[in-house]
N, C-alpha and C positions, 0 to 999 in steps of 0.2 A: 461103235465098238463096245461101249460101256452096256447097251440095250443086249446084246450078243453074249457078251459075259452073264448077265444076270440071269437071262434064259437058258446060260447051258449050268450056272449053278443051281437049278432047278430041273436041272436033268432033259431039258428039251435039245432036242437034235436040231440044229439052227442048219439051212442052208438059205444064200441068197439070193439076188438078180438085182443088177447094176449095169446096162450096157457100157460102163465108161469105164469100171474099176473093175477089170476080167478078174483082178486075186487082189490079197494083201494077207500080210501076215500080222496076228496078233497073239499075242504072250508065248511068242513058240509054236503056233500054229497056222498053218495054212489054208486056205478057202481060197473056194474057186467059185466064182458065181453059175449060176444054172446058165445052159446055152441057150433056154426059150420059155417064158412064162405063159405061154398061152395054149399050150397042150396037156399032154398027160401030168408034166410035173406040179400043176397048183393041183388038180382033181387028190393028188397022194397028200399033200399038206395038212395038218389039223385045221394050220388055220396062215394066213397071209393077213402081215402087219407092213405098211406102208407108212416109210419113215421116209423119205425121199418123194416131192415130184418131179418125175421127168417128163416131158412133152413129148417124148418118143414112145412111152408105156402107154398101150390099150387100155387103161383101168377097166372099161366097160365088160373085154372079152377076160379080164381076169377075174370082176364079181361073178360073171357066171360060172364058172369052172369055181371057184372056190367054195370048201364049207362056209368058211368065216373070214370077214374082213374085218381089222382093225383100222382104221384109217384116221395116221395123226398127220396129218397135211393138210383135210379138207379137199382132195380131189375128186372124190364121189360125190358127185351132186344128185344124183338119185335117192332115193329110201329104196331100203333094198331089206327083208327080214335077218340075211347072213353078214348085214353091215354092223359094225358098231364104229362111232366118231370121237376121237378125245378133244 
């Protein structure tokens, strides 16, 4: 939640994907996770930060489709040039 906040007080348009948490609300607003990370909606993203691993998520088919990955989990075990790892 706190990572969400700071992005959008920086003016970036946050949406998510969580197969387990379909919504929740915070500080008065609502979100609703994306239905499918592996099509058209990572390609529209600037960029996909992965703050969660799930064993259910493809990472692999989500580096391709995306410009950029941030990845603070250490799930990408590949080098990839669209990767960045904290």
């Amino acid at each position: 939640m706190e990572i969400i906040k700071k992005l959008e007080e920086e003016n970036a348009v946050v949406s998510y994907y969580d197969p387990y948490i379909p919504e929740f609300i915070n500080n008065g607003r609502k979100y609703k996770s994306l239905e499918d990370i592996h099509g058209e909606e990572i390609k529209e993203r600037d960029i996909v930060i992965i703050i969660t691993d799930h064993s259910t998520i493809n990472y692999e088919a989500v580096v391709k489709k995306a410009k950029i990955v941030f990845d603070t989990r250490n799930v990408i075990k590949d080098k990839n040039e669209n990767i960045e790892k904290l």
